[in-house]
C-alpha positions in Angstrom: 95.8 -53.1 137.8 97.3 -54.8 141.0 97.6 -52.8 143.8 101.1 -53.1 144.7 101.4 -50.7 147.9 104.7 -49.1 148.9 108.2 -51.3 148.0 111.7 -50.8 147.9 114.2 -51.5 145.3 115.7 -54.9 146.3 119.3 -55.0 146.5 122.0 -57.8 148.0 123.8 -54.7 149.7 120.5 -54.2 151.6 118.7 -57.2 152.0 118.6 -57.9 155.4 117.9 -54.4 156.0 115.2 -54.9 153.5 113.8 -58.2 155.6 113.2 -56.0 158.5 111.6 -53.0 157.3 108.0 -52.1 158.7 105.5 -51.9 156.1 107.2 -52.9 152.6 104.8 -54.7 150.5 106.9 -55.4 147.3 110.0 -55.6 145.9 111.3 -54.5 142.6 114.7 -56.7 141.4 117.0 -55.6 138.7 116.0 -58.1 136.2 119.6 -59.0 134.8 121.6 -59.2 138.7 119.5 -62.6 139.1 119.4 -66.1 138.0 116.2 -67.6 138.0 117.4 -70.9 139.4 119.6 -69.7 142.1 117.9 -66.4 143.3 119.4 -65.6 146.5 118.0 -66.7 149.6 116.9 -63.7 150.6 115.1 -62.4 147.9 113.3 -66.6 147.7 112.4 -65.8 151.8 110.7 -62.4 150.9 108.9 -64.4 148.3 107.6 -67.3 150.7 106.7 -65.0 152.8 104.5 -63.5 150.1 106.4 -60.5 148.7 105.5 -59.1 145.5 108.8 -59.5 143.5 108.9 -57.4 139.9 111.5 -57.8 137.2 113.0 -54.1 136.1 115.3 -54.7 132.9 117.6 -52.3 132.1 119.3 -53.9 129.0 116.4 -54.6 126.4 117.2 -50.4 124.4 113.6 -50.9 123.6 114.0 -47.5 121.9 117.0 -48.3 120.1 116.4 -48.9 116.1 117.1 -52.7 116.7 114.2 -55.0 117.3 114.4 -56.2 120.5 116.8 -59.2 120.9 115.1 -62.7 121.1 117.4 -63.6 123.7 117.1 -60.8 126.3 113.2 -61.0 126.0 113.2 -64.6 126.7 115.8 -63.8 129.6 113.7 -61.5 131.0 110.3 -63.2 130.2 111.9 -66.8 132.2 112.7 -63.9 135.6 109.4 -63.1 135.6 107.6 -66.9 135.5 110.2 -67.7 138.1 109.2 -64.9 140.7 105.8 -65.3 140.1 105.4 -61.5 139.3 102.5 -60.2 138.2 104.8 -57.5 135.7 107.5 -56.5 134.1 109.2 -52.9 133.6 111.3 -51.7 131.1 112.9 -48.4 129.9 112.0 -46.0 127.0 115.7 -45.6 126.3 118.6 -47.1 124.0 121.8 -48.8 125.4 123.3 -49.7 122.5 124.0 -48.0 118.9 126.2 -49.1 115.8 126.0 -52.3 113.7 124.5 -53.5 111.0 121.9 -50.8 110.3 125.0 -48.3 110.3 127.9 -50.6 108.7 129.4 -49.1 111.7 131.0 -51.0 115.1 128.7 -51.9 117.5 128.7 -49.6 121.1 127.6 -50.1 124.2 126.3 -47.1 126.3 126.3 -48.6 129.9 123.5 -46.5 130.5 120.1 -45.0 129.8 120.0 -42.7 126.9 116.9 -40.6 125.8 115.1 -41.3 122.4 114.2 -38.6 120.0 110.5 -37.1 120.8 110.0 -37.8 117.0 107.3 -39.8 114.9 110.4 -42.1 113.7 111.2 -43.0 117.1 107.6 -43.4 118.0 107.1 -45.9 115.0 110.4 -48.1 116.4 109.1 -47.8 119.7 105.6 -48.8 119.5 106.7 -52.1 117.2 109.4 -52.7 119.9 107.2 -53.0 122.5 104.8 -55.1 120.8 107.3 -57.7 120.2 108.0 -57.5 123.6 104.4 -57.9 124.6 104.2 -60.9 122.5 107.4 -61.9 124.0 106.7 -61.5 127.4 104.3 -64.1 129.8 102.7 -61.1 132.1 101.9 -57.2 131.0 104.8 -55.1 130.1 104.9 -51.4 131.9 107.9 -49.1 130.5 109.1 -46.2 132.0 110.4 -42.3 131.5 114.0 -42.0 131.9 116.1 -38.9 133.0 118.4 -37.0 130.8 121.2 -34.8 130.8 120.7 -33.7 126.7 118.0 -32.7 124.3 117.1 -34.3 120.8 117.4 -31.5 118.2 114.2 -31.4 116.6 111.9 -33.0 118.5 108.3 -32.9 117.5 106.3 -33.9 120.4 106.5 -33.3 124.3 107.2 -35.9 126.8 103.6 -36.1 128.1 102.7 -36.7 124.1 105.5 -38.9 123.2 103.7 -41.4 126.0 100.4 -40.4 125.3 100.7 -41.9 122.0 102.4 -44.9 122.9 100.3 -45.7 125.4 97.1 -45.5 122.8 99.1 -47.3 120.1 100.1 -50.5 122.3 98.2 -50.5 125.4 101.3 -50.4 127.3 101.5 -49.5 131.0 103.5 -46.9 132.7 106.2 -46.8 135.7 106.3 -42.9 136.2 109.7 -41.9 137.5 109.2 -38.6 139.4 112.7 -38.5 140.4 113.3 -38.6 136.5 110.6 -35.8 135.4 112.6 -33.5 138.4 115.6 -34.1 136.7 114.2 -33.0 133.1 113.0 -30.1 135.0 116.2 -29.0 135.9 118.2 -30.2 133.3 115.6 -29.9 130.3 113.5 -27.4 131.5 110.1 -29.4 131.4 108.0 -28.7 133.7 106.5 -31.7 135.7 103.0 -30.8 135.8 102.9 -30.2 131.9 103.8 -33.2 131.5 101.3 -35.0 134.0 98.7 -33.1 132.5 99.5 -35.1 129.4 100.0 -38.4 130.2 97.3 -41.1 130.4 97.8 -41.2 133.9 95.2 -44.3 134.4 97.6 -46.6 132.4 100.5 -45.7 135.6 101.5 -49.4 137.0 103.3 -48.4 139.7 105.9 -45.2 140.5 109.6 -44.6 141.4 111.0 -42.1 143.7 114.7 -41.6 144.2 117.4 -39.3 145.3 119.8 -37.0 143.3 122.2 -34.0 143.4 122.8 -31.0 141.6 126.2 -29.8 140.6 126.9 -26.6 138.7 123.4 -26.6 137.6 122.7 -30.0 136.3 121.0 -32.7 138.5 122.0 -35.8 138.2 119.9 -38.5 139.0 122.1 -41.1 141.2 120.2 -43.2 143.3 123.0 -41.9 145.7 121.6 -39.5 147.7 118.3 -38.6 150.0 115.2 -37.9 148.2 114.8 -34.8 148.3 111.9 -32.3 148.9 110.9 -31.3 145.2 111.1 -35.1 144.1 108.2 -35.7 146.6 106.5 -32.5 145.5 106.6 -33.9 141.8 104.9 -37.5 143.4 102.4 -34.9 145.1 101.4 -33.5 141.5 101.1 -37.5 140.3 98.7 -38.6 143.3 96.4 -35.1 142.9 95.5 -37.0 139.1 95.7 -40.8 140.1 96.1 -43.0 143.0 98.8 -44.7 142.0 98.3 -48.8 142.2 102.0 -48.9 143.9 105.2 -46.6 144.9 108.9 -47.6 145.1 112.2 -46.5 146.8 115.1 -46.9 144.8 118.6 -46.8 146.4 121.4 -48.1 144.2 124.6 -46.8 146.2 126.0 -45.4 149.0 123.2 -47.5 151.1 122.3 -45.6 154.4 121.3 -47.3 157.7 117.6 -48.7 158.0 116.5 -46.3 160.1 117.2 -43.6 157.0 115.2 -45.9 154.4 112.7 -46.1 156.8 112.5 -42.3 156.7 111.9 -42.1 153.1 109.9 -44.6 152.8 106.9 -43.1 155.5 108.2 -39.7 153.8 106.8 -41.2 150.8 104.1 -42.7 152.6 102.9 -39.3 154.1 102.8 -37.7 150.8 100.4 -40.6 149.9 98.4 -39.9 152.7 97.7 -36.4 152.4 97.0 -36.3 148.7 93.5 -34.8 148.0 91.1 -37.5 146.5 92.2 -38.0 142.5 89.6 -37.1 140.0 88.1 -40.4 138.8 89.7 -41.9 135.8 88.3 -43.5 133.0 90.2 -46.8 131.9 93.0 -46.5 129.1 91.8 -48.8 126.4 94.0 -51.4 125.6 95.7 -52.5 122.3 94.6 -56.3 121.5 97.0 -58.9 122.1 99.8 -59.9 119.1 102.3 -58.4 117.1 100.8 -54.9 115.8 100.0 -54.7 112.1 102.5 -52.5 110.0 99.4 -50.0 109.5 98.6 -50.1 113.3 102.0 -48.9 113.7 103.2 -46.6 111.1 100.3 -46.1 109.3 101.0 -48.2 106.6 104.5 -47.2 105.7 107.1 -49.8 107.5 109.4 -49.3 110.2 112.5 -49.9 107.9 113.0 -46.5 106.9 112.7 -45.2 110.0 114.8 -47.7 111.9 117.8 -46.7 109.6 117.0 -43.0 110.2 117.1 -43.5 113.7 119.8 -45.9 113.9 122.1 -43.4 112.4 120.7 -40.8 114.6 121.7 -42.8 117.7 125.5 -43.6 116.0 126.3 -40.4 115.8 125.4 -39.6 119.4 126.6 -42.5 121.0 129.8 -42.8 119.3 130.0 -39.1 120.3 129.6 -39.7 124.2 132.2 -42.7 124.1 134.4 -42.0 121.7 135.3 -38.9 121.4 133.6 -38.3 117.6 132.3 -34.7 116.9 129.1 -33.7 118.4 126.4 -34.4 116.3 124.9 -31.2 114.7 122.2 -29.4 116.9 123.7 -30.5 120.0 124.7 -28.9 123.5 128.2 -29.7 123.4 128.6 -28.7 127.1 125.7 -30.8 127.8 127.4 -33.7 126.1 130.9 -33.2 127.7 128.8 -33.8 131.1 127.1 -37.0 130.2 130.2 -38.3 128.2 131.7 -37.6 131.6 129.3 -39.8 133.4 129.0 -42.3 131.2 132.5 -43.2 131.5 132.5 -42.4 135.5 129.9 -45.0 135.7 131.9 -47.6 133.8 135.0 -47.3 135.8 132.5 -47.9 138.9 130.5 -51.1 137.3 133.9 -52.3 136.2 135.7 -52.2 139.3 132.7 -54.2 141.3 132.8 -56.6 138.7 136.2 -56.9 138.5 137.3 -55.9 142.1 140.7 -57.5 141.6 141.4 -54.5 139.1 141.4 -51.9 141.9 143.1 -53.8 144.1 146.0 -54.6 141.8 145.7 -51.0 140.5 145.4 -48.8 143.9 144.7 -45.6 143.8 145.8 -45.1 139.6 142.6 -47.5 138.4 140.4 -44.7 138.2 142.4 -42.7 136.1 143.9 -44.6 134.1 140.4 -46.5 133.2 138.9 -43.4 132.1 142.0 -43.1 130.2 141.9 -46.2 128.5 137.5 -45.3 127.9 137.8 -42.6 126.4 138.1 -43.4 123.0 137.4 -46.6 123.5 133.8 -47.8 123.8 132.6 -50.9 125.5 131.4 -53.3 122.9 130.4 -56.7 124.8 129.2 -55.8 128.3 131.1 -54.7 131.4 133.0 -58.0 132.2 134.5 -57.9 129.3 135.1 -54.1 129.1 137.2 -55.3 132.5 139.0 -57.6 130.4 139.8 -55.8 127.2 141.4 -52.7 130.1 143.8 -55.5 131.6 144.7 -55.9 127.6 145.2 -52.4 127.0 147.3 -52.3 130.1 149.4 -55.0 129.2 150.2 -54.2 126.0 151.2 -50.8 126.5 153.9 -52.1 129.3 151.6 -51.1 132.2 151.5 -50.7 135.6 154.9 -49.8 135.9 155.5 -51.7 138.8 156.8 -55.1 138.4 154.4 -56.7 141.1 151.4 -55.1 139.9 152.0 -55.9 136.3 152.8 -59.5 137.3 149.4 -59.9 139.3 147.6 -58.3 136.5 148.9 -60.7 133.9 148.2 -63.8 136.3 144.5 -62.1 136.6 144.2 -61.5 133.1 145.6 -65.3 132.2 142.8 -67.0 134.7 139.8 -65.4 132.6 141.2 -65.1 128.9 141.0 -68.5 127.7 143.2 -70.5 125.5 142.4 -68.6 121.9 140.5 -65.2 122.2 138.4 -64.4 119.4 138.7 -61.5 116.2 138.7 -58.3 116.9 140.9 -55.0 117.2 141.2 -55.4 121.1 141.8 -59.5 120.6 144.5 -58.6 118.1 146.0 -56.7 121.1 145.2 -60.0 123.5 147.2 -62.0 121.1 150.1 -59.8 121.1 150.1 -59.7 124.9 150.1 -63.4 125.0 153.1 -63.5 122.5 154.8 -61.0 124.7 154.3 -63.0 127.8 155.8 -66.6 126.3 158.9 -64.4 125.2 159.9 -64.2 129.0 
């Protein structure tokens, strides 16, 4: 594996900052924020310059019970030929739930959500990221994500669940310890368990990152300092391995250089004064190609497990955004707090990608977005999520004030298009549009 060295999560808020740091040897990009033809010119001068640039998708739901989509795979597989990267990264998590496995409307999450520790979930997974592997041009590594809930049921740990997938595909890891703190906390799974489990030779590269607890569950923002157990958990990791790289990741509330530079020799430090790792054997790897049915399964197909799991995923989803029962086996506090979340973080990506919305709004967009969410899940990505809200304002007479419903409607006019297409919340558009020729 490539020895990466220590990076920083590359983001447009930050890249100047990023341009100056001492001693940052890569850079990992959120996959789907760039366009291979016009990458910004500050992320093209860290590559002439020789910076290591990786792709990190956050879209694919590789352990959703879909197959991955043809499109996002080639997507992501044209981002990493264009950066020259020498991986790609990925999540064990699905984003999406609903459709035709379910005869059910299709849902959006807007987040990570965890996969049931189960042999059905294995099977999908370890298919799904074989037909990424085929799909993609360099090796796929995929990585642990933090949760707020637990899977009723679950039949294997976290350090077995990767384990296996790791022998089954050949698959690489990115190890987030920020991610196992916060299943320590909020799962109660102790770190070193699972490090003691995992394959820890097949670790491409590792992320660190800040969070914050509140009334007794952490929450993993990307916000917030690292803090002091985070780097105890990458301690644990480097007394096993020496990991090939180790990255910062900030998403929001960036602080000045000088604090990033903190972390980063923090991180450096803990690098420094790990004992020397026992010697590690190589993982073997899984042959190149689409696994076999009985390489995956053991001879029985995925089908019946996809629809098990897809239905499993439904009913949780459609739970967290829109306001169904809790599924059976459940923490319903647990899933009040990461419905919560989930709809907090939509009103957040919404308003930067619609920034008009909050200005037109003021200080009611918050509210009356997570209003309007939820019972009302995003179907179609976040820009349109931003449209089908204007809707939802509209046709319900809103904002009250004359001013702020006329710039709304001039907004929502300049984006809709002359004939939106079917759908409940279209049905809306085209009453809206009726109402608006009546005046």
């Amino acid at each position: 594996m490539e020895r990466l060295g220590t990076g920083i999560g590359w983001r447009p808020e930050i890249a100047d900052e990023i341009a100056e740091l001492p001693g940052v040897d890569w850079v990992e990009v959120v996959a789907e924020n760039i366009c291979p033809g016009h990458l910004p010119p500050a992320l093209r001068a860290l590559r002439e310059r020789g910076t290591t640039v990786v792709p990190h998708g956050v879209s694919l739901g590789l352990g959703g019970a879909d197959r991955p989509d043809a499109g996002r795979l080639a997507a992501l597989a044209e981002r990493a030929e264009a950066l020259g990267a020498p991986l790609v990264t990925e999540h064990i998590a699905f984003v999406r739930a609903g459709g035709p496995l379910t005869a059910s409307p299709a849902m959006e999450a807007g987040h990570l959500l965890p996969v049931p520790r189960t042999r059905d979930a294995l099977d999908v997974l370890c298919e799904n990221v074989r037909i990424a592997q085929d799909a993609l041009p360099v090796p796929l590594a995929v990585e642990n994500i933090a949760a707020l809930v637990n899977w009723p049921g679950e039949e294997l740990t976290e350090g077995q669940f990767l384990a296996e997938l790791v022998e089954r595909t050949g698959v690489r890891l990115l190890v987030d310890v920020a991610n196992l703190h916060t299943n320590h906390v909020n799962r109660d799974e102790a770190p070193a368990t699972t490090l003691d489990e995992l394959p820890v030779e097949a670790i491409a590269y590792v992320h660190v990152a800040g969070g914050i607890e509140r009334d007794g569950v952490w929450h993993d923002t990307h916000a917030h300092p690292v803090t002091r157990p985070v780097l105890d958990v990458l301690a644990e990791l480097c007394a096993r391995v020496t990991p090939p790289g180790v990255l910062l990741e900030r998403d929001e509330d960036f602080p000045a250089a000088g604090e990033l530079t903190g972390e980063l020799d923090a991180i450096r430090t803990v690098l420094k004064e790990a004992p020397t790792p026992r010697t590690a054997t190589a993982v073997p790897t899984a042959a190149t190609g689409t696994a076999t049915t009985a390489a995956t399964t053991g001879g029985t197909g995925t089908g019946p497990a996809r629809q098990r799991l897809a239905v499993a995923q439904a009913a949780l989803l459609s739970a967290l955004v829109a306001g169904t029962p809790a599924p059976e086996g459940f923490d319903r506090r647990r899933l009040l707090v990461q419905s919560r979340a989930l709809a907090a973080k939509r009103a957040s990506v919404v308003a930067k990608v619609a920034p008009e919305l909050p200005d037109i709004l003021g200080a009611g967009y918050r509210d009356s977005f997570l209003a309007y969410a939820r019972h009302r899940p995003m179907s179609a990505g976040y820009r349109q999520d931003a449209m089908d809200f204007a809707v939802q304002l509209l046709a319900t007479g809103r904002p009250a004030d004359p001013e702020a419903r006329r710039e709304l409607t001039q907004w929502w006019r300049d984006r809709a298009g002359p004939r939106p297409p079917r759908g409940p919340v279209h049905r809306l558009s085209r009453a809206v549009r009726l109402a608006l020729r009546r005046r």
